[in-house]
N, C-alpha and C positions, 0 to 999 in steps of 0.2 A: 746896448740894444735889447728891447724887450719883444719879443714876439710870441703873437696868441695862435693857437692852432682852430681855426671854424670846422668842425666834423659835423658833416650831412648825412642826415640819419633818419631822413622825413618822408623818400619815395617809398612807393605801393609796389616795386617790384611787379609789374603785370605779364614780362617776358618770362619769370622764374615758374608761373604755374603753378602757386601755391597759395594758399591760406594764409600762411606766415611771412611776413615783407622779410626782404631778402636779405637785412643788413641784422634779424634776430636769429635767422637759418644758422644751424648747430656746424661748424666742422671741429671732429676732434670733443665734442662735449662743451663744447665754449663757444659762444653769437659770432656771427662775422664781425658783430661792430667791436666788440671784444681787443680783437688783436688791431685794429683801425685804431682806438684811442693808445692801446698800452705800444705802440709803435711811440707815440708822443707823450705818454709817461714815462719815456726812455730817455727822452730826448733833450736837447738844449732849449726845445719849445720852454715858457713858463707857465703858460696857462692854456686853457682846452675851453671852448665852448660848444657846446653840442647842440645842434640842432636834430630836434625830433620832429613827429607827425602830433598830431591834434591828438589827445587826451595820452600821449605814452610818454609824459616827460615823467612822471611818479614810477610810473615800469623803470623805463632806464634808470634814474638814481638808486632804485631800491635793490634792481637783479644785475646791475652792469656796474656799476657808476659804485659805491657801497659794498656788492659784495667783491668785486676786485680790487677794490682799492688803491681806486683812480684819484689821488689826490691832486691830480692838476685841473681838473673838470671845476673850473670856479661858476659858471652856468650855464643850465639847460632850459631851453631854449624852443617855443613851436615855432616851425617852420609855418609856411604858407603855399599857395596855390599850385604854384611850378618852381621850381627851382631856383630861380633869380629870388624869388620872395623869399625865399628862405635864408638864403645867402645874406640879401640886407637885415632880416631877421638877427641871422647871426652879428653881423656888423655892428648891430646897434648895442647888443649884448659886447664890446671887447669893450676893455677898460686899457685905458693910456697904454696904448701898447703902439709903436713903432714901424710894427712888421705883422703883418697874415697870412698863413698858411692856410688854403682853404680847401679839403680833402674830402673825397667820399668815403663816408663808411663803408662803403660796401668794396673797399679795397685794402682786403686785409693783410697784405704782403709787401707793407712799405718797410723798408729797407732804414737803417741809421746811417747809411752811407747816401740815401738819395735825401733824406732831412739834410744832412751836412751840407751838400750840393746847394739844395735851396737855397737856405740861409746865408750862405757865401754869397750864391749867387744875387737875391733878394738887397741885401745887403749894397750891393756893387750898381745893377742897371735897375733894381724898383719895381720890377715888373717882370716875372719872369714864369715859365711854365715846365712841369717835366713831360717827359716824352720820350721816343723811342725810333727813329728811320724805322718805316715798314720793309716787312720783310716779302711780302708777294707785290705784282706789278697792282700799280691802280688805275681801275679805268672811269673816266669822266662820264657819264650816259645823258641824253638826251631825253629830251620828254615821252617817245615810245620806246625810251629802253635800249636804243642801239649805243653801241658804245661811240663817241665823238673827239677823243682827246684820249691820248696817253701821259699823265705828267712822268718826267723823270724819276726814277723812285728814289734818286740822293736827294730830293724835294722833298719828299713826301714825309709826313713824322704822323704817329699814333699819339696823338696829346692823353695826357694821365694829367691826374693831383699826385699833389699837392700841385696848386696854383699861387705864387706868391707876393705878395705886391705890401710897397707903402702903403700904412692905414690910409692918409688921407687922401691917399691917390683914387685906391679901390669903393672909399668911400662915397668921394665926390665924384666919380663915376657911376656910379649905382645908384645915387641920388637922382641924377641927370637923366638914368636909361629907366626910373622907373617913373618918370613925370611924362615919359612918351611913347611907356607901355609897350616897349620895340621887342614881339611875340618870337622874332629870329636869330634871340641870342639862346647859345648853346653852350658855353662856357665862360666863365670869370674873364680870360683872356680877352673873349669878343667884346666882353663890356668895355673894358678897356681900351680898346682897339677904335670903337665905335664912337665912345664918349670924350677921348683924349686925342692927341695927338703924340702920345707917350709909346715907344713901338716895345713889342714883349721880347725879352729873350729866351731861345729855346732850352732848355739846361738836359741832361743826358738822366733820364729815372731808370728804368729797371724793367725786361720781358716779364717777371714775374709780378711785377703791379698791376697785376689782373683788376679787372673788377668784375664783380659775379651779380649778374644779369641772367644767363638761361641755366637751366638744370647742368648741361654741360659745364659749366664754371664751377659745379660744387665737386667733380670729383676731380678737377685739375686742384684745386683747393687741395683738398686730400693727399695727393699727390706730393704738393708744395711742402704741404705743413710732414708728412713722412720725413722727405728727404733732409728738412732743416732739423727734425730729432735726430738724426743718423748724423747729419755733421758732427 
C-alpha cells in the first residue's frame, strides 16, 4: 500500500489578524506548517505533497521543506481560489499512489496514533474521516437566529484531517464536483458524499488536532507543544 500525504498550506488565515498567514506563525521558534509536515516525516506516509498560496512555493522549499529536512515532500504545489481548488491541485500532483491523506497545515498537533488510525482505517472502508463527538450541546438556528433543533450530541462529531480516501475515488469525485462548481462544499468528505454514492467512515482523531484559525489558537498551541516537551 502506498500512500501520499496532500498538506494545505495555501489559506490567508483572515480570522488570525495578522500579516503573516497562519500556517508560517512561529510557535516555539518553528512555522505551524513545520510540525503539520514532520507529523508525516514520521510516519508510514511515503510521500508528502504540499500545497502552498501563489508565489510561496520557493519560501517553503527553501525555509520549511530544506531547512528541516523534510525528505518526503516529493512536491510543492500552488494551490488555487478556495480550497477544493487546491485540493485538486494537490491531487494532480500524487504519483501512483493508492491512498490520500489530505491535512491542514494549519494543524500542527497530529498525533502517529491518529495517522495509524487512518491508514488502517483508509485501507479497510476507502473513505474515511477523523473527528472527535463534541463536547458542548449543539443547537441548529433558524434564519433570525432562534434556535430550532437540538441534535443529540452522541450525533454530533467535530470533523478534523487528516481526511482519507482511495486515490481514484477522491479523484474521480473532485473531477465531477469541479465541472459543476458546487460553491457548498466544505470539506474533502462532502465531496465525496455529494459525488459518490460511497458513505464516509468516522474514525476517532484527537481534542488536541486543533487547528489554529484566531489568535486564541496560538497560545493553546503553546500550551500543547510545553506539555509534549514535559512528557
Amino acid at each position: 500500500m502506498k500512500a501520499t500525504a496532500i498538506v494545505l498550506a495555501a489559506g490567508s488565515g483572515k480570522r488570525m489578524n495578522s500579516k503573516v498567514h497562519k500556517q508560517y506563525l512561529l510557535i516555539k521558534e518553528k512555522p505551524v506548517l513545520y510540525y503539520s509536515l514532520k507529523a508525516f516525516e514520521e510516519s508510514e506516509v511515503q510521500d508528502i505533497v504540499l500545497v502552498v498560496g501563489a508565489g510561496e512555493a520557493d519560501y517553503c522549499k527553501t525555509e520549511i521543506v530544506e531547512r528541516y529536512h523534510l525528505t518526503k515532500v516529493s512536491a510543492i504545489v500552488e494551490g488555487g481560489k478556495e480550497r477544493y481548488h487546491s485540493v485538486y491541485e494537490g491531487l494532480k500532483a500524487v504519483e501512483a499512489s493508492d491512498y490520500v491523506l489530505i491535512h491542514d497545515g494549519a494543524r500542527p498537533f497530529l498525533g502517529q496514533d491518529v495517522i495509524q488510525r487512518t491508514l488502517h482505517a483508509v485501507e479497510e472502508y476507502k473513505a474515511c474521516v477523523t473527528g472527535m463527538p463534541v463536547k458542548d450541546t449543539i443547537k441548529i438556528a433558524d434564519e433570525e437566529q432562534f434556535a430550532k433543533e437540538t441534535p443529540k450530541r452522541s450525533d454530533v462529531w467535530m470533523v478534523q484531517t487528516p481526511q482519507a480516501f482511495s486515490f481514484e475515488l477522491i479523484y474521480e469525485a473532485y473531477a465531477k464536483m469541479l465541472q459543476k462548481e458546487d460553491t457548498s462544499i466544505t470539506d474533502d468528505a462532502m465531496v465525496v458524499e455529494k459525488m459518490t454514492n460511497k458513505k464516509v467512515k468516522l474514525i476517532e482523531g484527537s481534542y488536541r488536532n486543533i487547528k489554529i484559525t484566531t489568535p486564541e489558537d496560538l497560545l493553546i498551541a503553546e500550551a500543547y507543544l510545553q506539555s509534549n516537551q514535559e512528557d
